[in-house]
N, C-alpha and C positions, 0 to 999 in steps of 0.2 A: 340186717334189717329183714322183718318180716315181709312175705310179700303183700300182704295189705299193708303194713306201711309204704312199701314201696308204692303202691299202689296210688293211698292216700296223698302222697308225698308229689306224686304226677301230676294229680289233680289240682292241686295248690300253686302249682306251679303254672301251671293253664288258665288260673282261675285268675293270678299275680294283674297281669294288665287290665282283667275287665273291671277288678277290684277297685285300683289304683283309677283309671279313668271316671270310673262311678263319683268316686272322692271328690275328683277335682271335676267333677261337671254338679254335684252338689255344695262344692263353696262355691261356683262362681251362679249356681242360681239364685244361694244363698244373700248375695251380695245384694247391695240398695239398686234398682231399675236407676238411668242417671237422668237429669231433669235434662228437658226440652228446653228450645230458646227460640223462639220466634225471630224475626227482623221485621221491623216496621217498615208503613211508609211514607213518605211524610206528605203534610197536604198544604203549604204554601202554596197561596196562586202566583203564578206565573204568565207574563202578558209573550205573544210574541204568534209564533206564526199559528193559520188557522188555516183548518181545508184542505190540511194536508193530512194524508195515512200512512200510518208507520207500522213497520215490521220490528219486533224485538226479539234476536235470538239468543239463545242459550248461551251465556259467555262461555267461550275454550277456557280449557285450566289444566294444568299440572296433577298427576294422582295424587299428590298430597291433598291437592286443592279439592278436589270430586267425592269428597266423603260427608260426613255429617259430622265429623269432629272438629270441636275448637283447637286450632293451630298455636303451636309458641316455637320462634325461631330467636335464638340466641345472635350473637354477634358471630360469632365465627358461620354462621348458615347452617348450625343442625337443629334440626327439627324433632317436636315431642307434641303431643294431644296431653291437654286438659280432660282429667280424670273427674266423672259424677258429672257431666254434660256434655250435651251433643244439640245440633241445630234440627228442626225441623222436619227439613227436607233435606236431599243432597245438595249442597250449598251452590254449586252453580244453578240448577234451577230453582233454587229457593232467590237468588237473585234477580235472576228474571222476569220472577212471578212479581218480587215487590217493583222493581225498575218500570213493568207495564202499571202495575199501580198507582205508581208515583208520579207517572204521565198522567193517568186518567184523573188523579188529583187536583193538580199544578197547573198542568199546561192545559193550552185552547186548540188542540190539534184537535182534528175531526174523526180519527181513530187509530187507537192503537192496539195491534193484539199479538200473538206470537204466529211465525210461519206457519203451524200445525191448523189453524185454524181455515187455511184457505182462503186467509181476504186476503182482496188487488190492493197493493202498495205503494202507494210512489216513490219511499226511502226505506231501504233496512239497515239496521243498528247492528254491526257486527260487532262483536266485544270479546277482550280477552278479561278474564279476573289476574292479575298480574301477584297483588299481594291482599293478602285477608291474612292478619296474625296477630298477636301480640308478640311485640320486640320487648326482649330482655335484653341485657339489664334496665335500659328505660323505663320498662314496664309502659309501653304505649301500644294502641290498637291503632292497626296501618292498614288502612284500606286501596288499593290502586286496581282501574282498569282502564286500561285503554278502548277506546269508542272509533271507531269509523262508520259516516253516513256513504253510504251504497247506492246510487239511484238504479232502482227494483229495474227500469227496463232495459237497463245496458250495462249495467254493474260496474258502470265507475263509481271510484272515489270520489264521492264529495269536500269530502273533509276527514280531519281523524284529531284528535286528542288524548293523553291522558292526565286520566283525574284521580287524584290523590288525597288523603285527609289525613291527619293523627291525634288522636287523641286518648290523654293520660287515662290507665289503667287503676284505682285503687287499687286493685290486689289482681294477683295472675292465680285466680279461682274461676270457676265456669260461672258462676252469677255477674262477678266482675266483668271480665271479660267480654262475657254477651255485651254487658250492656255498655259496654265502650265499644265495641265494633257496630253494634248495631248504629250507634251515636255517629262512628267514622264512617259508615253506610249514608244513612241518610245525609250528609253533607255531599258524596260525593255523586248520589243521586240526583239529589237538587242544581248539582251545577252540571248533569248533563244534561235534564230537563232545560233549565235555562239554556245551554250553551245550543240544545236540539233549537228552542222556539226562537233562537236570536239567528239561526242561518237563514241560509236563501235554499233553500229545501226545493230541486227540480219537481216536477210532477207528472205523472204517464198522460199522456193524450188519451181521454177518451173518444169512441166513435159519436160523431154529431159535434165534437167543440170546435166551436166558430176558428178559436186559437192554432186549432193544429192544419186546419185546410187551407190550402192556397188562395191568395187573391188572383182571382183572374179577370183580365180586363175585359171591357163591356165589349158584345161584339156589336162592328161596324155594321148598321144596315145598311143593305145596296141601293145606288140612287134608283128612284122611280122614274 
């Protein structure tokens, strides 16, 4: 071999990876952007407690859970994303966002917002997202998290539950899909809104309330 061909033959060979990566980062721009999917919220009214403020935080989740990909877990518990859709936001705080919506819908509380925002609370909403998928072979969208009320100024537990829904999938595609979780969302939304306005929800003492100062007795005036 010449030594320009050797030469040329070097270069080819240098050139092999940046080649090949070029390829494959123009099919996969080539490829369709994958459709969005919102989650709603729903806006039944809901009768139940008033005048109280709530904190709603970020459900904890699993990294499966913490992405923007639609989830499918089979029976055995292995897990695969739905190809050509993805949610929103990153699905824990895209839950959040609608859960404080779904309050401010529903229910008669006097406010609700997320910790970030620096309002006084009387109760915060801790949550886990437990299960957000479609189970195969049923083909069903399975919603579960679990809720614990917190009172804000001593961080007991008031309460805790969880809430579950399912509902059938037409097809395990991302249009499907969405709109069968979204469907298992919003039920189990609504029954924590309910299940929030139906407790005995403590409340922080403010300064000046008659409620949190002691009674003290009249004092005796001295005989004249």
């Amino acid at each position: 071999m010449s030594p320009s061909q050797t030469e040329r033959a070097g270069l080819l060979r240098g050139l092999a990876p940046v080649l090949v990566l070029a390829a494959l980062t123009g099919a996969c721009s080539s490829g369709p952007a994958p459709a969005t999917f919102d989650l709603s919220a729903p806006t039944s009214r809901i009768r139940g407690a008033a005048g109280v403020q709530v904190l709603v935080n970020e459900p904890a989740a699993l990294q499966a859970l913490s992405t923007q990909q639609i989830l499918v877990k089979d029976a055995s518990g292995s897990v695969s994303f739905i190809g050509g859709g993805q949610w929103a936001d990153n699905l824990p705080r895209l839950i959040q966002t609608r859960l404080i919506n779904t309050f401010e819908n529903a229910s008669q509380l006097r406010g609700v917002s997320r910790p970030s925002s620096g309002a006084v609370a009387d109760v915060q909403l801790i949550s886990e997202l437990r299960r957000f998928e479609i189970a195969t072979p049923e083909n069903e969208a399975v919603a579960e998290i679990s809720v614990k009320i917190v009172a804000d100024q001593n961080g007991r537990i008031v309460n805790g539950r969880i809430f579950r829904a399912r509902v059938p999938a037409s097809a395990v595609d991302a249009p499907n899909a969405a709109r069968a979780l979204d469907e298992a969302l919003s039920a189990v939304m609504l029954d924590i809104v309910r299940w929030v306005s139906g407790s005995h929800l403590p409340r922080r003492e403010e300064p000046g309330d008659v409620s949190s100062q002691s009674q003290m007795p009249a004092r005796e005036q001295a005989p004249t």
